[in-house]
N, C-alpha and C positions, 0 to 999 in steps of 0.2 A: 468215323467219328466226326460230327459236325462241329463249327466252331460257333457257341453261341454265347460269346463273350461279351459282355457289353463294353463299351468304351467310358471310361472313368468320364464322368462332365462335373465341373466345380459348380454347383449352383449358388453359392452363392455370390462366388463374381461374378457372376451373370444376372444376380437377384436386383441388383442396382442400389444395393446397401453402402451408403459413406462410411468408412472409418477416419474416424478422429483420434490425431495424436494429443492426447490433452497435457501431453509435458510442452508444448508449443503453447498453449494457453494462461501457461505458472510466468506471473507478474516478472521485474527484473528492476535493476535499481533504485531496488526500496534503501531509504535512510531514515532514520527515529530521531525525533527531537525530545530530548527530555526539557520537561520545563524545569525540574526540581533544583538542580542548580543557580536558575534565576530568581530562588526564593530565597526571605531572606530566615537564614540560618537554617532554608531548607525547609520550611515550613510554613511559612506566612509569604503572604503578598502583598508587598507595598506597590500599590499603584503607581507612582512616581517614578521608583528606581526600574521598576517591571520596562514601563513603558521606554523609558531609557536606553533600557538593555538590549531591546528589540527593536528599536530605531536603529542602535550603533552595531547589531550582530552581520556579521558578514551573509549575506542570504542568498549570493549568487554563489557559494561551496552547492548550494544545491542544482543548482542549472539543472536541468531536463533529470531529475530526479521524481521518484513517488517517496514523498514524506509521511511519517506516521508521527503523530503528537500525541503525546501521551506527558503521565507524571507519576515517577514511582516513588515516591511518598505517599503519604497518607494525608498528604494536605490538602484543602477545600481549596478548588481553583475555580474563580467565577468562569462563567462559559464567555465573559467578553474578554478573558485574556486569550481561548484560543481563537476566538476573531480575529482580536488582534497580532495574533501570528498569524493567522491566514493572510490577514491582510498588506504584510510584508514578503511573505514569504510566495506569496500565489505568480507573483510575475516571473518566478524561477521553476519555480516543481511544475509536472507534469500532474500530478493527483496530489491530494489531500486528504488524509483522515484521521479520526481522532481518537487514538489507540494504539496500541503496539503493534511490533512489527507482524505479528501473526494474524492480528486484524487488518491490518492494511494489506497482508497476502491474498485475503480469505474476501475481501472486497472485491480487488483489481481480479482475482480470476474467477468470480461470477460473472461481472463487469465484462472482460476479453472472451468466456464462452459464449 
């Protein structure tokens, strides 16, 4: 009886195919800024006290943070208030964006692929 066995070869590690772990890729200290709180009665937006509030809020709790800004109310928020969160808040966080936290998930790991 002859032996005409072949020898198992794995071809595909030999193929020179990359595999990618893509849970190495999923974002990580994401933190949500609600604006809603800084509205007044939770609804409206006074310019004055807005701007106030975000001069005086503590912005370095963010240090090397990815922030999501968003507002869960139903209230009309000019796009220059999240500016001007960006614009206090940017010297601390690492990202920015302007949506909840599942949006800012779904951002940074396009972004990191």
């Amino acid at each position: 009886m002859s032996d005409t066995t072949t020898p198992i070869v794995n071809r595909v590690a030999q193929s020179g195919l990359i595999t990618l772990d893509l849970a190495s890729y999923l974002p990580t200290n994401i933190v949500e800024f609600d604006i809603k709180p800084f509205l007044f009665k939770e609804l409206l937006l006074k310019e004055k006290d807005f701007r106030t509030a975000m001069k005086e809020h503590d912005w370095a709790q963010f240090e090397g943070k990815n922030l999501a800004v968003y507002c869960s109310s139903d209230a009309i928020v000019p796009h220059w208030a999240y500016m001007l969160i960006t614009t206090y808040a940017r010297p601390y966080v690492d990202y920015i964006a302007f949506g909840n936290e599942a949006v800012l998930r779904e951002v940074l790991f396009r972004k990191n692929l």
